[in-house]
C-alpha positions in Angstrom: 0.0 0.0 0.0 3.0 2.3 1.1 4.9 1.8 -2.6 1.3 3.3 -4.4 1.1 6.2 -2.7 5.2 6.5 -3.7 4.4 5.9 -6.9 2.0 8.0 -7.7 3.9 10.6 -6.0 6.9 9.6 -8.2 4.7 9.4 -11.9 3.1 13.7 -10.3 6.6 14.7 -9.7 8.0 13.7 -13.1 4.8 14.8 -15.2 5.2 18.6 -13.5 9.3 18.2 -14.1 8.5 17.4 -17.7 5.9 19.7 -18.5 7.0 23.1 -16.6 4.5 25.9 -18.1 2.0 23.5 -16.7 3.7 22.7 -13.4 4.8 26.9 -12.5 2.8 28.7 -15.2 6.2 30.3 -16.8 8.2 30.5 -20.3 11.4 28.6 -20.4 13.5 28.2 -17.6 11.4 30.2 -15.0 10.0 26.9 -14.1 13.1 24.8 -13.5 14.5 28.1 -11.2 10.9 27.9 -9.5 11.5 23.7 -9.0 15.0 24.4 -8.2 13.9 26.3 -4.9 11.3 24.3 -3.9 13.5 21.4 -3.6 16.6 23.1 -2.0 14.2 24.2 0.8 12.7 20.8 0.7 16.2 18.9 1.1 17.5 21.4 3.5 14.5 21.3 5.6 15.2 17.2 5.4 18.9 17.4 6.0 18.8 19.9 8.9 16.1 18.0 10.7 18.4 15.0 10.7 21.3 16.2 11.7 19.9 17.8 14.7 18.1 14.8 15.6 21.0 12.8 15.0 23.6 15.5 16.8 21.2 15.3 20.1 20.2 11.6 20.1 24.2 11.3 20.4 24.6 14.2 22.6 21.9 12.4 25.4 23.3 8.9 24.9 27.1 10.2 25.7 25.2 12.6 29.1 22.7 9.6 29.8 26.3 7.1 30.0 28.4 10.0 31.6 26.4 12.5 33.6 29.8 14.4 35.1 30.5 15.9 31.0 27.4 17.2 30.5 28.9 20.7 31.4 32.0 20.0 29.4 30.3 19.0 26.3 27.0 21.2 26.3 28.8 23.8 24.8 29.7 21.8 21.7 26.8 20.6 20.9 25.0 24.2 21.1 27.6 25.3 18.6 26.9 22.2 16.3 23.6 22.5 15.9 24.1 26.3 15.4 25.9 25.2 12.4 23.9 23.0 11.4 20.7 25.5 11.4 23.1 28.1 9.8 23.2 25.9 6.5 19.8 25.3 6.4 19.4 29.5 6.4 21.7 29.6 3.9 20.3 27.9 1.5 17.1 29.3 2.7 18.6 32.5 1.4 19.9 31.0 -2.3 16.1 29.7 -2.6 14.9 33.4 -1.9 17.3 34.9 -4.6 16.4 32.2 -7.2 12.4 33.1 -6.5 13.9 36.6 -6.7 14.8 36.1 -11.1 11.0 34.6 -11.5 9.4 38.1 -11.1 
């Protein structure tokens, strides 16, 4: 049941790739810069979410084994997942300026 509703995701995705005056109501290649955002956002969004979740599942396995370095680690992990959200702004930003060149 799972694999139809991925499929039929899969066959909408392509179709609106293939055809893009249909898919963002443009000319030319306003509609791959329109697709091209959509998914940055959409794989950063992904790819932050995982590493955070990732970075603190570790974080509160190593403070659940060790109590005594949760000061001396807490640090680090703040400034990890600091980076980690500061990527997911950045291409937050490069999605902006593309949806800039459509108008």
């Amino acid at each position: 049941m799972k694999l139809n509703k991925w499929t039929t995701l899969a066959a909408t995705m392509v179709a609106l790739t293939l055809v893009p005056q249909l898919a963002m109501a443009a000319d030319g290649t306003e509609g791959y810069i329109g697709l091209g955002a959509g998914v940055a956002m959409g794989f950063a969004v992904l790819g932050g979410g995982l590493g955070q979740g990732m970075a603190a599942r570790g974080y509160y396995e190593s403070v659940a084994r060790n109590p005594q370095v949760n000061e001396k680690i807490s640090g680090n992990f703040f400034v990890g997942l600091a980076f980690i959200e500061s990527l997911v702004l950045f291409t937050f930003v490069i999605a902006f300026m593309l949806q800039g060149k459509l108008g």
